[in-house]
N, C-alpha and C positions, 0 to 999 in steps of 0.2 A: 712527312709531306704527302698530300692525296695523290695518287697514282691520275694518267693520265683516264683511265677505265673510271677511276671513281671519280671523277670529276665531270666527264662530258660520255657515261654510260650509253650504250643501246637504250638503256630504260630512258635516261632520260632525256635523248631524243626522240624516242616515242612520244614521250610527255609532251613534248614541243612543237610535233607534229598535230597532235590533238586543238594543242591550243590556236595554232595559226590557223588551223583548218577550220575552228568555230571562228576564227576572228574574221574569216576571210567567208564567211559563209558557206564554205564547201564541205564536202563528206568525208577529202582525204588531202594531205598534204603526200604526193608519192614518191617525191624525189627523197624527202627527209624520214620517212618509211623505208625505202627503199638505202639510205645511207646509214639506219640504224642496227641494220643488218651485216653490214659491211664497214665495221671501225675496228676489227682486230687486227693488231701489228702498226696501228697508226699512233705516231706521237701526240700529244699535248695539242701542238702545234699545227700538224698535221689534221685532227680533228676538226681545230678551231677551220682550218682550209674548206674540209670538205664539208661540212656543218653549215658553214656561209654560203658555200655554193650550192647547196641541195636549197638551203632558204631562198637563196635570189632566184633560182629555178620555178618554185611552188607560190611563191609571193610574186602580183602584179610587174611588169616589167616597166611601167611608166611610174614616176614617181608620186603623182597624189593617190595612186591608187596603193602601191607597198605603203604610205605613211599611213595611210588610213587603216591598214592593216594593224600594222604594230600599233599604233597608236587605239585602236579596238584592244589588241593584245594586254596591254598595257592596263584597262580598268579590270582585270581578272588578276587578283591577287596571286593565283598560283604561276602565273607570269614573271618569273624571280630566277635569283641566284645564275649559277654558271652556262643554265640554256640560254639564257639573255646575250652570254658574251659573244657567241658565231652570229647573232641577231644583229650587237653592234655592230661588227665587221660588214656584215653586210650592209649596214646603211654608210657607212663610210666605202660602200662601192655605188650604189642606187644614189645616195646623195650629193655625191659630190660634185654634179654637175646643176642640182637645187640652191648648194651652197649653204647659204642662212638656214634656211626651212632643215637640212640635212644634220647642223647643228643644232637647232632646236630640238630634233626629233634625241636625240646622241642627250643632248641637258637634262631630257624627259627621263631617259630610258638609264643614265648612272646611276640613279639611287636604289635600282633594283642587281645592279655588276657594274664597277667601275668601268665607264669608256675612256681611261683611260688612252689606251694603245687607239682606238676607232678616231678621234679626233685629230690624231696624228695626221694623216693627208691631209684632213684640211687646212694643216697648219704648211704642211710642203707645199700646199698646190699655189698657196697665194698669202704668207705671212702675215702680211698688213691685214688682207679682209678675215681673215679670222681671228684674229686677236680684236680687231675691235668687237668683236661678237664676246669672246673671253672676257674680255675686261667688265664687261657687262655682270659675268657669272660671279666677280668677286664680292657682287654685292646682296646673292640671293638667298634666301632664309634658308636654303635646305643646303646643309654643312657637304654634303656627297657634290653636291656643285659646285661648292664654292672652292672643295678638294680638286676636283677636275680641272679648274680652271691653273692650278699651281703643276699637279700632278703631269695633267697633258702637254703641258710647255717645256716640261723638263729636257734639256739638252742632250741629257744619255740614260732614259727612263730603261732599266734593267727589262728585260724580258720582249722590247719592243723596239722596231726601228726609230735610228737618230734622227734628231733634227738639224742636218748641214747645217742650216739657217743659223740656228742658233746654239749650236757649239759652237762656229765663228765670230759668232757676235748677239751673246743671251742680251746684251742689254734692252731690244724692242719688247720682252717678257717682262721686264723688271717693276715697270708698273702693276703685274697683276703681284708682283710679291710684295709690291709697298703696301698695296692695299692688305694682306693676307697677315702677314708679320705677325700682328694683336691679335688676330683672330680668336674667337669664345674659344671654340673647339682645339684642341690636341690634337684630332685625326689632322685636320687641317694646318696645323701648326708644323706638325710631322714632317706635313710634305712641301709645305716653304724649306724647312732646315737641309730637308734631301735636295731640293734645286739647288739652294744657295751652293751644296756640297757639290753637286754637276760643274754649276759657275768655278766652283776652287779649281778644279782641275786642270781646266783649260785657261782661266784666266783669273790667276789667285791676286791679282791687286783689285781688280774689281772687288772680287768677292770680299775681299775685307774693306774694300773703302764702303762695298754696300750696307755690311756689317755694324760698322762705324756709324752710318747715318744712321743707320736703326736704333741702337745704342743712346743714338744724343736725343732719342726720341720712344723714349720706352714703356714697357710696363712689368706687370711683375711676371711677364713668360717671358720676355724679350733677353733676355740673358741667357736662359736654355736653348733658346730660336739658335740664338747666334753660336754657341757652343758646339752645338750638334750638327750646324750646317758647316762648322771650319776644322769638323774632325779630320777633315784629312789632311790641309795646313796643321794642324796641333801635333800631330803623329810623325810629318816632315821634319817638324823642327823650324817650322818659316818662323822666322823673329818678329816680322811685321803683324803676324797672327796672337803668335805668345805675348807679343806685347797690348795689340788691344785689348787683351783678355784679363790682363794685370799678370802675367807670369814674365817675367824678367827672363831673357835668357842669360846673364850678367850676374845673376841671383846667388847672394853669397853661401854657399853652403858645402861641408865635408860630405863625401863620399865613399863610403866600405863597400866593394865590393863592385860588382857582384862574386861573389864564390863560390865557386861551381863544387858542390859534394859528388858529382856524380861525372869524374871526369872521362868517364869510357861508357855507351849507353847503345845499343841494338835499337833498331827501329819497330815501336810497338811499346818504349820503355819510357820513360820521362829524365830531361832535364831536371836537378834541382839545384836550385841556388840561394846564396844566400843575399841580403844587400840592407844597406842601412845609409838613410841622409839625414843629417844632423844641420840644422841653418844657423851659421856662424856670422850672420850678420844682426845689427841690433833692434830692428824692424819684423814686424810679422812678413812670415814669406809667402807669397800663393805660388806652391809647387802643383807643375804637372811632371810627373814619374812615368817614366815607361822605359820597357826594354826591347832590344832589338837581336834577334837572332838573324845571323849571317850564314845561309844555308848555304853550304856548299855545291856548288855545278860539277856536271860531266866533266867540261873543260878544263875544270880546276878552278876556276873563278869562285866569287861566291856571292849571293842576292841577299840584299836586307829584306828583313818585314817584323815593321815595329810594331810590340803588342801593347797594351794597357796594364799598366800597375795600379795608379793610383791618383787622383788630384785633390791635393787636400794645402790646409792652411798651417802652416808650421812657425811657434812662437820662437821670440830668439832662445836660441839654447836646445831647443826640443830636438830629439831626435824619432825619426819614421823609418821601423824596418821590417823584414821578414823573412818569411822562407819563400820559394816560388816552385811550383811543380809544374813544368812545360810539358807537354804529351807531345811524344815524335808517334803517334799513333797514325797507321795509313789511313791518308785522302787524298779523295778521285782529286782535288786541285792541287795538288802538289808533289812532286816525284822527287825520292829522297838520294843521294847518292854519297858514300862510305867518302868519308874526311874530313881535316878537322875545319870546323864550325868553329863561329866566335856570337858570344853574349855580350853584350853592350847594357849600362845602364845608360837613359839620357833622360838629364834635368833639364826641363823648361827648354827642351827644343836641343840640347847641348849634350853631347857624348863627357861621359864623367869616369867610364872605368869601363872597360874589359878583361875577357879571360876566356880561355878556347877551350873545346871538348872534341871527344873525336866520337862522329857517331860511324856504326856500321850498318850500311845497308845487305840486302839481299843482294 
Protein backbone atom coordinates (compact mmCIF):
# COMPACT_ATOMS: atom_id res chain seq x y z
CA UNK A 1 0.00 0.00 0.00
CA UNK A 2 1.49 3.75 -0.99
CA UNK A 3 2.96 5.28 1.94
CA UNK A 4 1.39 8.39 3.25
CA UNK A 5 4.77 10.58 1.60
CA UNK A 6 3.89 8.95 -1.72
CA UNK A 7 0.69 9.68 -1.91
CA UNK A 8 0.24 13.48 -0.80
CA UNK A 9 4.45 14.18 -1.54
CA UNK A 10 6.04 17.84 -0.89
CA UNK A 11 6.30 17.38 -4.75
CA UNK A 12 3.01 17.12 -5.25
CA UNK A 13 1.74 19.78 -3.32
CA UNK A 14 4.06 21.84 -5.08
CA UNK A 15 2.15 20.68 -8.20
CA UNK A 16 -1.00 21.81 -6.68
CA UNK A 17 0.12 24.89 -5.61
CA UNK A 18 1.06 25.74 -9.25
CA UNK A 19 -2.01 24.85 -10.47
CA UNK A 20 -4.54 26.72 -8.17
CA UNK A 21 -2.24 29.75 -8.52
CA UNK A 22 -2.84 29.78 -12.53
CA UNK A 23 -6.37 28.91 -11.92
CA UNK A 24 -6.76 31.65 -9.58
CA UNK A 25 -4.66 33.98 -11.52
CA UNK A 26 -1.99 34.82 -9.14
CA UNK A 27 1.85 34.18 -9.15
CA UNK A 28 1.78 32.05 -5.95
CA UNK A 29 -0.46 30.01 -3.86
CA UNK A 30 1.97 30.63 -0.20
CA UNK A 31 0.10 28.82 2.30
CA UNK A 32 0.39 25.56 0.13
CA UNK A 33 4.04 26.45 -0.71
CA UNK A 34 4.64 26.98 2.42
CA UNK A 35 2.90 23.46 3.76
CA UNK A 36 4.93 21.50 1.16
CA UNK A 37 7.69 22.24 3.03
CA UNK A 38 6.40 21.18 6.19
CA UNK A 39 4.61 17.44 5.92
CA UNK A 40 7.37 15.42 7.49
CA UNK A 41 6.03 13.17 10.45
CA UNK A 42 2.34 13.85 9.36
CA UNK A 43 -0.01 11.03 8.71
CA UNK A 44 -2.20 10.22 5.72
CA UNK A 45 -4.67 11.92 7.43
CA UNK A 46 -3.02 14.43 8.82
CA UNK A 47 -1.87 15.66 5.52
CA UNK A 48 -5.22 15.45 3.97
CA UNK A 49 -5.94 18.20 7.38
CA UNK A 50 -3.20 20.43 6.68
CA UNK A 51 -3.34 20.37 2.65
CA UNK A 52 -7.15 21.57 3.07
CA UNK A 53 -6.34 24.13 5.17
CA UNK A 54 -3.39 25.78 3.31
CA UNK A 55 -6.07 25.50 0.25
CA UNK A 56 -8.95 27.25 1.89
CA UNK A 57 -6.19 29.74 3.11
CA UNK A 58 -4.72 30.52 -0.63
CA UNK A 59 -8.20 30.12 -2.45
CA UNK A 60 -11.02 33.03 -2.19
CA UNK A 61 -12.80 33.01 1.06
CA UNK A 62 -16.40 33.67 -0.38
CA UNK A 63 -17.79 30.98 -2.19
CA UNK A 64 -18.37 32.05 -6.02
CA UNK A 65 -15.16 33.13 -5.91
CA UNK A 66 -13.18 29.46 -4.44
CA UNK A 67 -15.82 27.66 -7.08
CA UNK A 68 -14.74 29.57 -9.75
CA UNK A 69 -11.36 28.53 -8.85
CA UNK A 70 -11.45 24.92 -8.86
CA UNK A 71 -13.75 24.95 -11.21
CA UNK A 72 -10.92 26.77 -13.65
CA UNK A 73 -8.67 24.10 -12.01
CA UNK A 74 -10.69 21.53 -13.04
CA UNK A 75 -10.26 22.28 -17.36
CA UNK A 76 -6.36 21.47 -16.77
CA UNK A 77 -6.01 17.94 -17.22
CA UNK A 78 -3.02 17.82 -14.86
CA UNK A 79 -5.73 18.69 -12.18
CA UNK A 80 -5.93 14.76 -11.11
CA UNK A 81 -5.44 11.95 -8.81
CA UNK A 82 -4.68 12.39 -4.92
CA UNK A 83 -3.98 16.46 -4.91
CA UNK A 84 -7.64 16.76 -5.77
CA UNK A 85 -8.53 14.77 -2.60
CA UNK A 86 -7.35 17.88 0.31
CA UNK A 87 -9.28 20.11 -2.72
CA UNK A 88 -12.44 17.97 -1.79
CA UNK A 89 -12.27 18.49 1.72
CA UNK A 90 -11.89 21.64 1.43
CA UNK A 91 -15.03 22.39 -0.55
CA UNK A 92 -16.98 20.37 1.85
CA UNK A 93 -15.73 23.18 4.42
CA UNK A 94 -16.38 26.49 1.84
CA UNK A 95 -19.47 24.62 0.61
CA UNK A 96 -21.44 23.75 3.00
CA UNK A 97 -23.02 26.77 3.77
CA UNK A 98 -23.83 26.95 -0.63
CA UNK A 99 -25.21 23.66 -0.06
CA UNK A 100 -26.43 22.48 -3.81
CA UNK A 101 -23.75 24.52 -5.64
CA UNK A 102 -21.14 22.87 -2.88
CA UNK A 103 -22.38 19.45 -4.18
CA UNK A 104 -22.26 20.08 -7.64
CA UNK A 105 -18.93 21.42 -7.30
CA UNK A 106 -17.87 17.76 -5.12
CA UNK A 107 -20.18 15.73 -8.60
CA UNK A 108 -17.60 17.77 -10.93
CA UNK A 109 -14.45 17.17 -9.12
CA UNK A 110 -15.05 12.75 -8.29
CA UNK A 111 -14.08 11.61 -11.42
CA UNK A 112 -10.73 13.01 -11.05
CA UNK A 113 -10.42 11.26 -6.73
CA UNK A 114 -13.25 10.00 -5.30
CA UNK A 115 -15.38 12.60 -2.96
CA UNK A 116 -16.19 10.03 -1.55
CA UNK A 117 -15.39 10.99 2.36
CA UNK A 118 -16.13 15.22 1.18
CA UNK A 119 -19.92 14.62 0.64
CA UNK A 120 -20.08 13.18 4.03
CA UNK A 121 -21.15 16.65 5.79
CA UNK A 122 -23.38 17.32 3.60
CA UNK A 123 -25.12 14.42 4.23
CA UNK A 124 -24.86 15.04 8.43
CA UNK A 125 -25.72 18.73 8.05
CA UNK A 126 -29.31 18.09 6.58
CA UNK A 127 -29.99 14.26 5.36
CA UNK A 128 -33.20 14.89 3.32
CA UNK A 129 -31.60 18.06 1.23
CA UNK A 130 -28.75 16.10 0.25
CA UNK A 131 -29.86 13.03 -0.85
CA UNK A 132 -32.47 14.55 -2.86
CA UNK A 133 -29.37 16.06 -4.72
CA UNK A 134 -27.78 12.19 -4.65
CA UNK A 135 -30.61 10.57 -6.06
CA UNK A 136 -30.16 12.77 -8.93
CA UNK A 137 -26.46 11.33 -9.31
CA UNK A 138 -27.87 7.60 -9.80
CA UNK A 139 -28.87 8.59 -13.09
CA UNK A 140 -25.66 10.34 -14.59
CA UNK A 141 -23.50 8.94 -17.59
CA UNK A 142 -20.16 9.31 -15.74
CA UNK A 143 -19.97 5.75 -13.60
CA UNK A 144 -17.46 7.80 -10.88
CA UNK A 145 -20.89 9.52 -10.06
CA UNK A 146 -23.10 7.43 -10.09
CA UNK A 147 -20.34 5.35 -7.64
CA UNK A 148 -20.43 8.51 -5.27
CA UNK A 149 -23.84 8.61 -5.11
CA UNK A 150 -23.91 4.64 -3.42
CA UNK A 151 -20.32 5.00 -2.12
CA UNK A 152 -20.99 8.49 -0.04
CA UNK A 153 -24.15 7.09 1.64
CA UNK A 154 -22.60 4.33 3.06
CA UNK A 155 -23.42 4.04 6.75
CA UNK A 156 -19.71 2.82 7.94
CA UNK A 157 -17.60 3.92 4.74
CA UNK A 158 -14.06 2.54 6.09
CA UNK A 159 -11.36 5.31 6.29
CA UNK A 160 -14.07 8.14 6.97
CA UNK A 161 -16.63 9.48 9.47
CA UNK A 162 -20.02 7.52 10.09
CA UNK A 163 -23.22 8.64 9.16
CA UNK A 164 -25.37 8.51 12.73
CA UNK A 165 -28.25 9.11 10.36
CA UNK A 166 -27.94 6.34 8.64
CA UNK A 167 -26.45 3.56 10.69
CA UNK A 168 -29.73 4.06 12.56
CA UNK A 169 -31.88 4.10 10.03
CA UNK A 170 -29.99 3.35 6.18
CA UNK A 171 -33.34 3.03 4.77
CA UNK A 172 -33.75 7.18 3.44
CA UNK A 173 -30.43 5.79 1.10
CA UNK A 174 -32.02 2.76 -0.10
CA UNK A 175 -33.60 4.57 -3.09
CA UNK A 176 -30.19 5.46 -4.48
CA UNK A 177 -29.44 1.56 -4.17
CA UNK A 178 -32.62 0.42 -6.07
CA UNK A 179 -31.72 2.52 -8.69
CA UNK A 180 -27.78 1.31 -8.72
CA UNK A 181 -28.32 -2.62 -8.07
CA UNK A 182 -28.21 -3.35 -12.35
CA UNK A 183 -25.88 -0.89 -12.76
CA UNK A 184 -23.49 -1.37 -16.52
CA UNK A 185 -20.52 -0.95 -14.43
CA UNK A 186 -18.72 -3.31 -11.61
CA UNK A 187 -17.06 -0.32 -9.94
CA UNK A 188 -20.40 0.73 -9.19
CA UNK A 189 -21.99 -2.56 -8.74
CA UNK A 190 -18.90 -3.06 -6.04
CA UNK A 191 -20.10 -0.31 -4.03
CA UNK A 192 -24.08 -1.06 -3.77
CA UNK A 193 -22.87 -4.88 -2.48
CA UNK A 194 -20.27 -2.92 0.20
CA UNK A 195 -23.48 -0.72 1.46
CA UNK A 196 -25.93 -3.29 1.31
CA UNK A 197 -22.90 -5.19 3.62
CA UNK A 198 -22.92 -1.68 6.01
CA UNK A 199 -26.95 -2.23 6.21
CA UNK A 200 -26.20 -6.33 7.30
CA UNK A 201 -24.50 -5.15 10.20
CA UNK A 202 -26.59 -3.03 11.97
CA UNK A 203 -29.68 -4.27 10.59
CA UNK A 204 -29.51 -7.71 8.96
CA UNK A 205 -33.48 -8.13 8.26
CA UNK A 206 -33.55 -5.21 6.21
CA UNK A 207 -30.71 -6.00 4.40
CA UNK A 208 -31.92 -9.42 3.33
CA UNK A 209 -35.56 -8.36 2.80
CA UNK A 210 -33.76 -5.62 0.43
CA UNK A 211 -31.89 -8.54 -0.99
CA UNK A 212 -34.95 -10.32 -1.77
CA UNK A 213 -36.73 -7.65 -3.59
CA UNK A 214 -33.65 -7.26 -5.63
CA UNK A 215 -33.64 -10.91 -6.43
CA UNK A 216 -37.48 -10.99 -7.57
CA UNK A 217 -36.39 -8.38 -9.74
CA UNK A 218 -32.98 -9.20 -11.44
CA UNK A 219 -30.42 -9.57 -13.95
CA UNK A 220 -27.50 -11.52 -14.82
CA UNK A 221 -25.05 -9.30 -11.99
CA UNK A 222 -27.85 -9.37 -9.43
CA UNK A 223 -26.92 -12.57 -7.81
CA UNK A 224 -23.28 -11.56 -7.36
CA UNK A 225 -24.81 -7.92 -6.02
CA UNK A 226 -26.60 -9.68 -3.44
CA UNK A 227 -23.90 -12.31 -2.54
CA UNK A 228 -21.19 -9.96 -1.83
CA UNK A 229 -23.38 -7.44 0.00
CA UNK A 230 -24.58 -10.42 2.67
CA UNK A 231 -21.08 -11.73 2.98
CA UNK A 232 -21.18 -10.99 6.34
CA UNK A 233 -24.71 -12.68 7.21
CA UNK A 234 -23.20 -15.78 5.11
CA UNK A 235 -20.02 -15.99 7.29
CA UNK A 236 -22.46 -15.62 10.56
CA UNK A 237 -24.45 -18.31 9.76
CA UNK A 238 -27.79 -16.09 9.65
CA UNK A 239 -30.34 -18.92 8.22
CA UNK A 240 -32.53 -16.05 6.85
CA UNK A 241 -29.40 -15.24 4.56
CA UNK A 242 -28.41 -18.95 3.62
CA UNK A 243 -31.70 -19.46 2.91
CA UNK A 244 -32.30 -16.72 0.40
CA UNK A 245 -29.34 -17.71 -1.33
CA UNK A 246 -30.52 -21.44 -1.67
CA UNK A 247 -28.13 -22.89 0.82
CA UNK A 248 -30.12 -24.79 3.32
CA UNK A 249 -28.93 -24.66 6.74
CA UNK A 250 -30.87 -28.19 7.22
CA UNK A 251 -28.81 -29.45 4.14
CA UNK A 252 -28.36 -33.05 4.47
CA UNK A 253 -24.81 -33.97 4.26
CA UNK A 254 -21.84 -36.16 6.21
CA UNK A 255 -19.02 -34.35 7.67
CA UNK A 256 -14.98 -35.70 8.31
CA UNK A 257 -13.47 -33.65 10.13
CA UNK A 258 -11.92 -31.23 10.37
CA UNK A 259 -8.50 -32.99 11.39
CA UNK A 260 -6.12 -31.17 12.49
CA UNK A 261 -2.27 -32.75 11.46
CA UNK A 262 -0.69 -30.19 13.09
CA UNK A 263 -1.83 -30.41 16.65
CA UNK A 264 0.94 -28.34 18.58
CA UNK A 265 1.93 -25.19 16.24
CA UNK A 266 4.27 -21.67 17.48
CA UNK A 267 3.05 -18.60 16.09
CA UNK A 268 4.71 -17.74 12.66
CA UNK A 269 3.78 -21.58 11.74
CA UNK A 270 0.49 -22.78 10.06
CA UNK A 271 -2.53 -24.81 11.12
CA UNK A 272 -3.30 -27.73 8.90
CA UNK A 273 -6.26 -29.59 8.60
CA UNK A 274 -7.79 -31.90 6.97
CA UNK A 275 -12.04 -32.01 6.05
CA UNK A 276 -14.36 -33.55 3.75
CA UNK A 277 -18.46 -33.11 3.16
CA UNK A 278 -20.08 -35.59 1.32
CA UNK A 279 -24.24 -34.66 0.54
CA UNK A 280 -26.18 -37.61 1.77
CA UNK A 281 -29.31 -36.28 0.55
CA UNK A 282 -31.08 -37.02 -2.89
CA UNK A 283 -31.14 -33.45 -4.37
CA UNK A 284 -28.33 -31.36 -5.61
CA UNK A 285 -26.93 -29.40 -2.62
CA UNK A 286 -25.65 -25.63 -2.80
CA UNK A 287 -22.99 -25.75 -0.14
CA UNK A 288 -21.37 -22.78 1.54
CA UNK A 289 -18.17 -24.32 3.48
CA UNK A 290 -16.29 -22.44 5.91
CA UNK A 291 -14.25 -22.77 8.90
CA UNK A 292 -13.96 -21.08 11.97
CA UNK A 293 -11.02 -20.58 14.26
CA UNK A 294 -11.64 -19.88 17.97
CA UNK A 295 -8.55 -17.75 19.11
CA UNK A 296 -7.81 -17.95 22.38
CA UNK A 297 -7.82 -14.58 24.91
CA UNK A 298 -5.60 -13.39 27.69
CA UNK A 299 -8.63 -14.11 29.98
CA UNK A 300 -8.87 -17.50 28.94
CA UNK A 301 -12.06 -17.00 26.87
CA UNK A 302 -11.77 -17.46 23.16
CA UNK A 303 -13.03 -15.22 19.87
CA UNK A 304 -14.40 -16.77 16.71
CA UNK A 305 -13.44 -15.47 13.07
CA UNK A 306 -14.99 -17.48 10.34
CA UNK A 307 -12.76 -17.91 7.27
CA UNK A 308 -13.70 -19.13 3.64
CA UNK A 309 -13.37 -22.55 2.38
CA UNK A 310 -15.54 -23.06 -0.35
CA UNK A 311 -19.33 -22.56 -2.03
CA UNK A 312 -19.93 -24.98 -4.53
CA UNK A 313 -22.87 -27.19 -5.84
CA UNK A 314 -22.66 -30.79 -4.53
CA UNK A 315 -24.57 -33.87 -6.56
CA UNK A 316 -26.23 -36.55 -4.35
CA UNK A 317 -23.50 -38.86 -3.28
CA UNK A 318 -20.55 -36.38 -4.24
CA UNK A 319 -18.16 -35.86 -1.84
CA UNK A 320 -15.87 -32.09 -1.43
CA UNK A 321 -12.69 -32.14 0.53
CA UNK A 322 -9.16 -31.14 1.38
CA UNK A 323 -6.16 -30.04 3.09
CA UNK A 324 -6.34 -26.40 4.58
CA UNK A 325 -3.08 -24.47 5.57
CA UNK A 326 -4.00 -21.51 8.17
CA UNK A 327 -1.04 -19.18 8.71
CA UNK A 328 -0.80 -18.09 12.72
CA UNK A 329 1.78 -15.54 11.02
CA UNK A 330 2.02 -12.09 13.09
CA UNK A 331 -0.60 -9.14 12.27
CA UNK A 332 -0.79 -5.60 13.53
CA UNK A 333 -4.81 -6.68 13.90
CA UNK A 334 -4.62 -9.41 15.84
CA UNK A 335 -2.62 -10.42 19.07
CA UNK A 336 -2.02 -13.98 19.64
CA UNK A 337 -1.91 -15.55 23.16
CA UNK A 338 -0.46 -19.47 24.04
CA UNK A 339 -3.83 -22.07 24.42
CA UNK A 340 -5.66 -24.26 23.17
CA UNK A 341 -7.70 -22.98 20.12
CA UNK A 342 -10.49 -24.69 18.49
CA UNK A 343 -11.25 -25.28 14.53
CA UNK A 344 -14.85 -25.63 13.53
CA UNK A 345 -16.06 -26.67 10.13
CA UNK A 346 -19.53 -25.00 9.41
CA UNK A 347 -22.13 -25.97 6.54
CA UNK A 348 -24.44 -23.50 5.25
CA UNK A 349 -24.45 -21.33 8.24
CA UNK A 350 -24.31 -24.64 10.76
CA UNK A 351 -21.21 -25.98 12.99
CA UNK A 352 -20.74 -29.66 11.77
CA UNK A 353 -17.41 -30.88 13.49
CA UNK A 354 -14.50 -29.63 15.81
CA UNK A 355 -11.08 -30.33 17.01
CA UNK A 356 -8.62 -28.18 19.27
CA UNK A 357 -4.88 -27.33 18.67
CA UNK A 358 -2.66 -25.74 21.12
CA UNK A 359 -0.89 -22.83 19.82
CA UNK A 360 2.30 -21.19 21.56
CA UNK A 361 2.80 -17.66 21.65
CA UNK A 362 5.76 -15.39 22.62
Amino acid sequence: MPTADELLSAETVTHLARLLARAAGSRSAPALLERARSLDGLSYSGRVAAIRDAVLADLPADWPGFEAVVRTALSDPAFTGWMTFPVNEAVAVRGLAAFEPGLALLRALTPRLTAESAVRPFLRADPARALAVVREWTGDPDPHVRRLASEGTRPRLPWAPQLPAFVADPRPALPVLDALYRDPSDYVRRSVSNHLNDISRDHPALAVETAARWLAAPDATTDRVVRHGLRTLIKAGRPEALTLLGHSPDVAVAVDGPVVTTPRIAVGDHLVFDWAVTNTGTLPAELVIDYVVHHAKANGTRTPKVFKLVTRALAPGETLGGTRRHSFKPITTRRYHSGEHLVQLQVNGRVRGEAAFSLEAP
